[in-house]
C-alpha positions as CSV (number, residue, x, y, z in Angstrom):
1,X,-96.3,3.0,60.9
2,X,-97.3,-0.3,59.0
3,X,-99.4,-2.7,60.6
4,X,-96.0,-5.4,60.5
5,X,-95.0,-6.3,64.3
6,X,-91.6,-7.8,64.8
7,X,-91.7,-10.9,66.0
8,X,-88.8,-11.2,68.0
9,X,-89.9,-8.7,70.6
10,X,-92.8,-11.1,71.3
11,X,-89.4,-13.1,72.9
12,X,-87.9,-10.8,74.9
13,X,-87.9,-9.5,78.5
14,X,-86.2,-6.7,80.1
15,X,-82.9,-7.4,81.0
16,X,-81.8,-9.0,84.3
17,X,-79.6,-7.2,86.8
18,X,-76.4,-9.5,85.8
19,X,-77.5,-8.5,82.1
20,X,-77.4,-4.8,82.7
21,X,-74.2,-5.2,84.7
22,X,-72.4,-6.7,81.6
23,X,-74.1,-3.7,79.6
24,X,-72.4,-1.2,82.0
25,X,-69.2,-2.9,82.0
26,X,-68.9,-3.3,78.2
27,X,-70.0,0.4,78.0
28,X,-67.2,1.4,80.8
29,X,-65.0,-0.3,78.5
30,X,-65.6,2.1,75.5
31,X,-65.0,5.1,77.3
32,X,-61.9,7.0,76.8
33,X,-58.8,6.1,78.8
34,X,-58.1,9.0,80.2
35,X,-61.8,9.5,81.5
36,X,-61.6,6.1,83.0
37,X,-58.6,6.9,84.8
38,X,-60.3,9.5,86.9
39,X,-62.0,6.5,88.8
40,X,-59.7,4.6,90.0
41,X,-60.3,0.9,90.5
42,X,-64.5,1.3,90.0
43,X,-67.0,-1.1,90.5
44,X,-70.2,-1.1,88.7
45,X,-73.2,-2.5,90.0
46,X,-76.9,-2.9,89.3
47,X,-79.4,-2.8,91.8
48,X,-83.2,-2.7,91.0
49,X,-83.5,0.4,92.9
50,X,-81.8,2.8,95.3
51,X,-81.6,1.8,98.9
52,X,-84.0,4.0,101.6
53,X,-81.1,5.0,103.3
54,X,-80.0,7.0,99.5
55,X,-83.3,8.0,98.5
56,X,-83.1,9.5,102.1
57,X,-80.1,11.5,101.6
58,X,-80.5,12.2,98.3
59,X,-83.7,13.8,98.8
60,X,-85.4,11.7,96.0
61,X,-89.6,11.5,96.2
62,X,-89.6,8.5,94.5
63,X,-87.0,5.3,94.0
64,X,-87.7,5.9,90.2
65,X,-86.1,9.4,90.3
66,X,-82.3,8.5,90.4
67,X,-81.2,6.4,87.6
68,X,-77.2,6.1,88.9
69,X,-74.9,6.7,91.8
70,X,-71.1,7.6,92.4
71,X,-70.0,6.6,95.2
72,X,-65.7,7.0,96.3
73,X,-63.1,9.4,95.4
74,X,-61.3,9.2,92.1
75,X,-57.2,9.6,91.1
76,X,-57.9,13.4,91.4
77,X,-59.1,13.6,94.8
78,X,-56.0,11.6,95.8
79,X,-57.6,8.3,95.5
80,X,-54.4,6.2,95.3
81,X,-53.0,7.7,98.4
82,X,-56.0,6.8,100.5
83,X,-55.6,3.4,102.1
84,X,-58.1,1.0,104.1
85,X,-61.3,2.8,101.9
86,X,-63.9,0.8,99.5
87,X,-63.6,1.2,95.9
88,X,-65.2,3.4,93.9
89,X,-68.4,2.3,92.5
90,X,-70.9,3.2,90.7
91,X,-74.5,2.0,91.6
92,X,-77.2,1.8,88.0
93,X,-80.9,1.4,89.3
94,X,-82.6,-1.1,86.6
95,X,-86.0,-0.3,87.6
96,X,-85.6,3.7,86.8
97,X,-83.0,3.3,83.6
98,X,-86.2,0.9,82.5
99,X,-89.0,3.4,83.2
100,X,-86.7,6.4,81.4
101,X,-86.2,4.3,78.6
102,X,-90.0,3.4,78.3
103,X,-90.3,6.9,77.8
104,X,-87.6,8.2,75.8
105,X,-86.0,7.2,72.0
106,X,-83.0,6.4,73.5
107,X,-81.6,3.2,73.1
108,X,-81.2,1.3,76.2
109,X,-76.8,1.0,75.4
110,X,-77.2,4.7,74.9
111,X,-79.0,5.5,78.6
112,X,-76.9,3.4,80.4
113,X,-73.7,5.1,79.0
114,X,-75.2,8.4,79.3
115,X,-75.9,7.4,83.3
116,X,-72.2,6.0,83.8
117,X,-70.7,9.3,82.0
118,X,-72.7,11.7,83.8
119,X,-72.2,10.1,87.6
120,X,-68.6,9.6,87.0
121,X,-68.6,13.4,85.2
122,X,-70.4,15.1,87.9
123,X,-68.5,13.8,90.8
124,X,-65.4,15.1,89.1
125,X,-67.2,18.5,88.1
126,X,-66.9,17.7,83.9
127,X,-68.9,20.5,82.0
128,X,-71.9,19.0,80.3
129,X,-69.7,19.6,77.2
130,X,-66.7,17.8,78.0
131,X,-69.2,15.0,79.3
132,X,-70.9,15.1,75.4
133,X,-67.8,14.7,73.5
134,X,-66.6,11.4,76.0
135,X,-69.9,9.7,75.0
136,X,-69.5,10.4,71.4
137,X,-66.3,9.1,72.0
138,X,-68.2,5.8,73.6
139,X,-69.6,5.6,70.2
């Protein structure tokens, strides 16, 4: 590692919730069709961190151990048939995708599509496998 620092780091911050939002959306976007399709009309939103009443039920010791939430029914489960419900959404906790990223080489863009694939892919019971080959799709 040379001794050079680059500069434009010395700039930056994390990004805010609206910024991560726009991430998430732009990285919803690049997922395959077909995969998107499972979720119905979704909504994605960042919070900073999971509410009590989630880290409550989802048995979590600390608000930094769930980076994402799905929350609805998708096409599959018979979502268009279903009337007077909310929207699917998916929840992305800043705080925790921020601390994971800290820690790993991942790139931020790569974490938060790897967070969207896997909450939309477990809720639908996706293999890990089929859930690899849709990010790689992602690019």
């Amino acid at each position: 590692m040379s001794g050079e620092t680059d500069a434009s780091w010395l700039r930056r911050s994390a990004p805010s919730l609206a910024q991560m939002e726009v991430m998430a959306e732009e990285a919803y976007a690049r997922l395959p069709e077909e995969f998107r399709a499972l979720c119905g009309n979704l909504v994605i939103r960042v919070e900073d961190f999971p509410t009590d009443e989630v880290q409550e039920e989802m048995e979590t010791e600390s608000p930094f151990d769930l980076l994402g939430l799905f929350q609805g029914i998708g096409l599959a489960q018979g979502y268009e048939t279903v009337t007077g419900v909310l929207p699917n959404m998916i929840f992305l906790y800043r705080r925790p995708i921020l601390d994971y990223w800290a820690e790993h080489e991942d790139t931020l863009g790569d974490i938060v599509t790897h967070v969207l694939v896997h909450e939309i892919g477990h809720h639908f019971g996706l293999s890990d496998e089929d859930m690899e080959r849709i990010e790689e799709e992602a690019g």
